[in-house]
N, C-alpha and C positions, 0 to 999 in steps of 0.2 A: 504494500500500500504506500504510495508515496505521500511524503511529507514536505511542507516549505514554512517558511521562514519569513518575516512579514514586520518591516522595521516604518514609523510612521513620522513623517516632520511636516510641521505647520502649524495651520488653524484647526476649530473644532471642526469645522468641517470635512478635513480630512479626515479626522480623526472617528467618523460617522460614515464616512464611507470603507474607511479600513475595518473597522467594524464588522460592517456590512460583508464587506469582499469575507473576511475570516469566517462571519458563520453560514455564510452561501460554500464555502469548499468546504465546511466541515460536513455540511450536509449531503455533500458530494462524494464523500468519504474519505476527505484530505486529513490530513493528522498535523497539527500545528507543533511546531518543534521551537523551543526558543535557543537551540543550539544552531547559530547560522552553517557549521562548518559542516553538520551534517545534513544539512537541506539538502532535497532535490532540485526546490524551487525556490529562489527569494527574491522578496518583489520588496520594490521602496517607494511609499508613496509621498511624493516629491513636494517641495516648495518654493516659489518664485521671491518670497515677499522680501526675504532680504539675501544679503548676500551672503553670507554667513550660513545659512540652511542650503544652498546651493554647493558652497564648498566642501560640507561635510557629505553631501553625496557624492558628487565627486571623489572623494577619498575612501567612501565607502565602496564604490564600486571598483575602485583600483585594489581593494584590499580584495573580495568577493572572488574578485576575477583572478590576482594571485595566486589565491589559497584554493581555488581549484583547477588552476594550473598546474600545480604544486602534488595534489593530493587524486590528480586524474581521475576526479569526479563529474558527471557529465551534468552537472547542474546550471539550472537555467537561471538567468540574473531579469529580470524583469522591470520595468519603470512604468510607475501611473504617476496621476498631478499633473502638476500645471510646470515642470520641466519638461512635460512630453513637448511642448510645444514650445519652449523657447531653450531649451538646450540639446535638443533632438541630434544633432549629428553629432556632436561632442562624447554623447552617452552613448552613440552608436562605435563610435571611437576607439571610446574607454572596453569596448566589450560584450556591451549590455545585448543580451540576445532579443530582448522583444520590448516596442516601449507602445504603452496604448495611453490618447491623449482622453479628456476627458469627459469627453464624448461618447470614448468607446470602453469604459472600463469593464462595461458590462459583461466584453466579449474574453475578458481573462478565464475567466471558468471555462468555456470551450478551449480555451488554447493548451489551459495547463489537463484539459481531461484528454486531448488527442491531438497535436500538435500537423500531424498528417492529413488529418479529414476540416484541420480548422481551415476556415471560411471566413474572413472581416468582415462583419458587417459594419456601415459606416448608416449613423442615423440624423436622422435632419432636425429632430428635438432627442435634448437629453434624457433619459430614463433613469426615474427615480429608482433605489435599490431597498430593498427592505429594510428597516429598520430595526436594530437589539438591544436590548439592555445593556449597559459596560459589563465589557469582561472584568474589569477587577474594579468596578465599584455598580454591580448590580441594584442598584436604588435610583440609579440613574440611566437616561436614556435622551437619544438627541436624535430629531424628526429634521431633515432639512426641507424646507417648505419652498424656496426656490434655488437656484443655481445658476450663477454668472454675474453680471453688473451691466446695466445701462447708461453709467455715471459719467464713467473716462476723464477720470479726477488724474490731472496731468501725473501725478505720480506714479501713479499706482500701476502697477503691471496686468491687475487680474480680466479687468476685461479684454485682454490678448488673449491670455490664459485659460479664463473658463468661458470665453465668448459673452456673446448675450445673454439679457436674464431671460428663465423658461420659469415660470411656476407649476406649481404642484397643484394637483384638482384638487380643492378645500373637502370634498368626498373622502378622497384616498388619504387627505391629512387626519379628518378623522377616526378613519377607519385604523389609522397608524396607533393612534394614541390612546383606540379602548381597547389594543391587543399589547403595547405598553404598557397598559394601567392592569392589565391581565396578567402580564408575567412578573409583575411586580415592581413595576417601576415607579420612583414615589415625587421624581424631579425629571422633569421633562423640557430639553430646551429646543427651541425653534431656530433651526439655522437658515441663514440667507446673506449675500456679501452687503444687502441691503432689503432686511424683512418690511421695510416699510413701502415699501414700491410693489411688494407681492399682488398680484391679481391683474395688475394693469395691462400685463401682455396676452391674456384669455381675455374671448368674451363672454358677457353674462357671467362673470367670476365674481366672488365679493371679496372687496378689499383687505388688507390687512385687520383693521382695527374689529372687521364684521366677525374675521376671522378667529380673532379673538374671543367675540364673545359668542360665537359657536363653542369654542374647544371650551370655554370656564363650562356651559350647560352642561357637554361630557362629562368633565370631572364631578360637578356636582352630581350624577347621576349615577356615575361608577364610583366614586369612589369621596363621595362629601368633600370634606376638609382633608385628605391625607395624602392630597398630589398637587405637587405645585408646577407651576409653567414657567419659564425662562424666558429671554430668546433674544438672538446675536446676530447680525449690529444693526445698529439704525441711524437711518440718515438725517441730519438736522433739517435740511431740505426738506423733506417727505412729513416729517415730526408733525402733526397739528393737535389743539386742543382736545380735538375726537380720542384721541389716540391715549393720550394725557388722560382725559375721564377714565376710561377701559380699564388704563393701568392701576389705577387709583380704583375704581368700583367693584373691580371682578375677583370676588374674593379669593380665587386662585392663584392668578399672578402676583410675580414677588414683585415689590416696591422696589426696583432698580430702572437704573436704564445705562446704558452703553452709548453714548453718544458725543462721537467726535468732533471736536472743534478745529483742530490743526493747527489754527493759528488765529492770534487776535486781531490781525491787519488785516482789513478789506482789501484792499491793494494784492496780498498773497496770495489772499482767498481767492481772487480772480484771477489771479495768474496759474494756482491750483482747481482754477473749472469746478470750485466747490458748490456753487448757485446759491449761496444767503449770504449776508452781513454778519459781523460782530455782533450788532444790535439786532439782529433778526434771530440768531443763536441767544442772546440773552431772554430775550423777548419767550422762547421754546421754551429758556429752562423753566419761568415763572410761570409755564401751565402748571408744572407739578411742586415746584417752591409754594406756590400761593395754597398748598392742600397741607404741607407741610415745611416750614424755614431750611430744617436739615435734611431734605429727602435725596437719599444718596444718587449721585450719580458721578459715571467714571468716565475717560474722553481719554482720546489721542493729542498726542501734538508731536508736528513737526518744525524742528527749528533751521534754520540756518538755508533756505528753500531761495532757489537764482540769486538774487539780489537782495536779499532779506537786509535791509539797514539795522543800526543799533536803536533807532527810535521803534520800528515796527516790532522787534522784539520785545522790546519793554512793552509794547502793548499786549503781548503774550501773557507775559508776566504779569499782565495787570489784572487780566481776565481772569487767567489763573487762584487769583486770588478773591476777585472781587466774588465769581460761583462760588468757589471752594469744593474742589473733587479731592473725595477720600482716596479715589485711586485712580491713576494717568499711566497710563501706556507714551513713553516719552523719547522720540528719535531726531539722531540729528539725522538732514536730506541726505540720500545716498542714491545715485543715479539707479534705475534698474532698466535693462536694455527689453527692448520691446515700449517702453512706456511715451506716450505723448513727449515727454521731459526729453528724454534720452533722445527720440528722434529730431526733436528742434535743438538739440545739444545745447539745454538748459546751462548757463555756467554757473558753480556755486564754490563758495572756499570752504574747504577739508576743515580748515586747523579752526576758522569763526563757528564753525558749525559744533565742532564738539567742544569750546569754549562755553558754547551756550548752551549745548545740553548739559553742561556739569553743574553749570550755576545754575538749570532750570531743576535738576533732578535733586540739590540738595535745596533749594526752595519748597518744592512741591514734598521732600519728605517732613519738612517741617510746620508747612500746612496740614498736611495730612496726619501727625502727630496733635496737632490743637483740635482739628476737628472730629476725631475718633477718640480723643481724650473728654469729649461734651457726651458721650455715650454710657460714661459710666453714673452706675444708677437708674440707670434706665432699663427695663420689659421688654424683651421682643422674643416673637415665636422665633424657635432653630430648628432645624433637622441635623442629623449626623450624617458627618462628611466620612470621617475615618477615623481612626486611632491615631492622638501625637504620637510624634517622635519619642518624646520621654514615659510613653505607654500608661502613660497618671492622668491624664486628658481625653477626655473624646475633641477632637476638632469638628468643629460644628459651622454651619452658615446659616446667618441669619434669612429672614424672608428678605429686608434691605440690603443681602450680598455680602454681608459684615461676619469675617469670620472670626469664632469666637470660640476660647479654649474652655472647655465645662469639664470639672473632675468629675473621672469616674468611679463614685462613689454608690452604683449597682453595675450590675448588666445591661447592656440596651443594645439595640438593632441600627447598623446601619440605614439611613432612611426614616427613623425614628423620628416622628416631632416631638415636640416637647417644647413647654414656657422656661425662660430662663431670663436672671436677672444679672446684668455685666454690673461685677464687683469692683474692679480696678484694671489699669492698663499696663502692660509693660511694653518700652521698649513703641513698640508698634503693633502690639498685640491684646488682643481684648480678651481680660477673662472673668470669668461669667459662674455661677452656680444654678443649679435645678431649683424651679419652683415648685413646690409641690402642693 
């Protein structure tokens, strides 16, 4: 019976389809090996976004390719993601015997069950893949509800990468998420490179926000109060007060949100093809500020982007502070080929750019210290994530995304909700005891 080998880098999204791909071969009768040296088959599903994840596959497959050079093993090296398509002869180069982009990842299970009679099919919308519970955190599960970007926010690589956005039939979405809620799964998050644009390329589809309060009815109906909904990322663009209410009234969705800002300058913002304002982005945050002052939300930023002056940065900084995100995903610009940027050969400086993310990154940790330090004393529902490190802790996330360390002072389940009152803070860390 053969076995392969199945290494994952990027976003949750791939990390949903790797998923995916793993328990579609096991049902095939593939046997999952986490020793790569003795695979028959290893496949790596790839990532564009930065460069750093590109390198390491890269290196990955020189090692693969080595050691069964080495070991005259006829094993197959495989490539899915969004390298199929912008490092494609490189990786055919390095070895790689089959690279399917990801469009076609569908057609991996034919190739690795019969490489002789396989056939490519090549399809003209993407095909969503089943959805499963985490392998190693079973309480969990991620539905992606569409796949690709419309945006072509000058940065960004992905829409090269995963083409156009396609959505998912709000049908088949639901149908996803009462056979999650069946096999146990108690947090369920919604992938999309931009969930808030969902429905608009179907016709007769309902939108995101409708979509939402379809899937809360589900849960209330399978499973009450004991499954919560996520879901990743969202466009400030797309963002309206509709969407705002939802998040806020439906008692299943957790009180967070994901949404990136990039940058405080108008000026960059346009030159990045973002379509809003500073003031249009602040304007979004105070749909869910005005429900609550501290209602957490976390954002991007990129510093140091073509021409970024020292004035317009400091406007970054100032946004930064004036919202207040407990947690920022925080880069300096770095060219990625294939992207809008890269072809008009955006010029930017190396050494200003990480100048600014150093002084941004120890700024933002020490907001982010004040305002996570306002939490204590405070009630909020958790589920359990895992077991800490120091195995004396359950790590736990709040419904507001705030993770929070609760001794374990019984037994409890994975997926477990439970009230809990945040005691004190250390460090950057929230810890918290059981209500009972």
């Amino acid at each position: 019976m053969k076995n392969f080998y199945l290494e994952n880098y990027g976003c949750q999204m791939n990390k949903a389809d790797s998923n995916s791909l793993i328990n579609s071969l096991m049902q095939e009768g593939f046997v999952q090996t986490e020793n790569h040296e003795n695979a028959d088959n290893i496949i790596i599903n790839t990532c564009s976004v930065r460069a750093h994840a590109e390198e390491r596959v890269f290196s990955r497959v020189k090692l693969f390719n080595a050691n069964r050079k080495k070991s005259k093993k006829d094993t197959k090296i495989i490539i899915m993601g969004c390298m199929a398509q912008t490092s494609k002869e490189h990786l055919q180069n390095l070895g790689v015997d089959k690279i399917f982009d990801v469009y076609n990842e569908v057609n991996i299970i034919d190739y690795l069950k019969d490489e002789e009679v396989f056939v490519r099919k090549f399809n003209d919308n993407y095909i969503f893949q089943k959805s499963y519970v985490d392998e190693d955190k079973p309480h969990k599960a991620f539905i992606p509800i569409s796949h690709g970007c419309n945006n072509w926010c000058t940065y960004c690589i992905v829409p090269h990468t995963r083409g156009k956005m396609v959505s998912r039939k709000s049908s088949e979405i639901e149908e996803e998420l009462k056979r999650l809620i069946d096999d146990g799964a108690k947090e369920i998050t919604l992938l999309g490179q931009n969930v808030n644009s969902y429905g608009l390329d179907i016709d007769n589809e309902i939108n995101f926000t409708e979509l939402l309060y379809k899937l809360d009815k589900v849960v209330y109906e399978y499973a009450k109060d004991k499954v919560w909904i996520r879901f990743l990322t969202s466009h400030p663009k797309d963002f309206d007060k509709d969407l705002a209410d939802a998040i806020w009234n439906l008692n299943s969705l957790c009180k967070h949100i994901h949404l990136p800002f990039q940058s405080g300058s108008d000026r960059i913002l346009n030159l990045m093809n973002r379509k809003y304002t500073k003031d249009e982005y602040i304007e979004k945050v105070s749909y869910l500020r005005d429900y609550v002052d501290d209602f957490p939300i976390s954002t991007d930023i990129i510093v140091g982007y073509a021409d970024e002056t020292e004035e317009e940065y400091n406007e970054t900084l100032n946004v930064l502070e004036s919202i207040g995100f407990e947690e920022a995903y925080l880069y300096k610009y770095s060219e990625r080929e294939g992207s809008i940027a890269y072809k008009k050969k955006v010029q930017y400086d190396k050494e200003v750019g990480a100048r600014r993310l150093t002084k941004l990154v120890n700024h933002q940790r020490e907001l982010a210290q004040k305002l996570l330090s306002k939490q204590v004393g405070k009630k909020t529902s958790v589920m359990i994530d895992d077991i800490a490190k120091d195995n004396m802790h359950y790590l736990c996330r709040s419904k507001e995304n705030r993770i929070i360390l609760v001794k374990k002072e019984k037994e409890l389940n994975m997926g477990d909700i439970f009230n809990a009152e945040v005691t004190e803070i250390k460090s950057h860390t929230l810890i918290g005891s059981i209500i009972s």
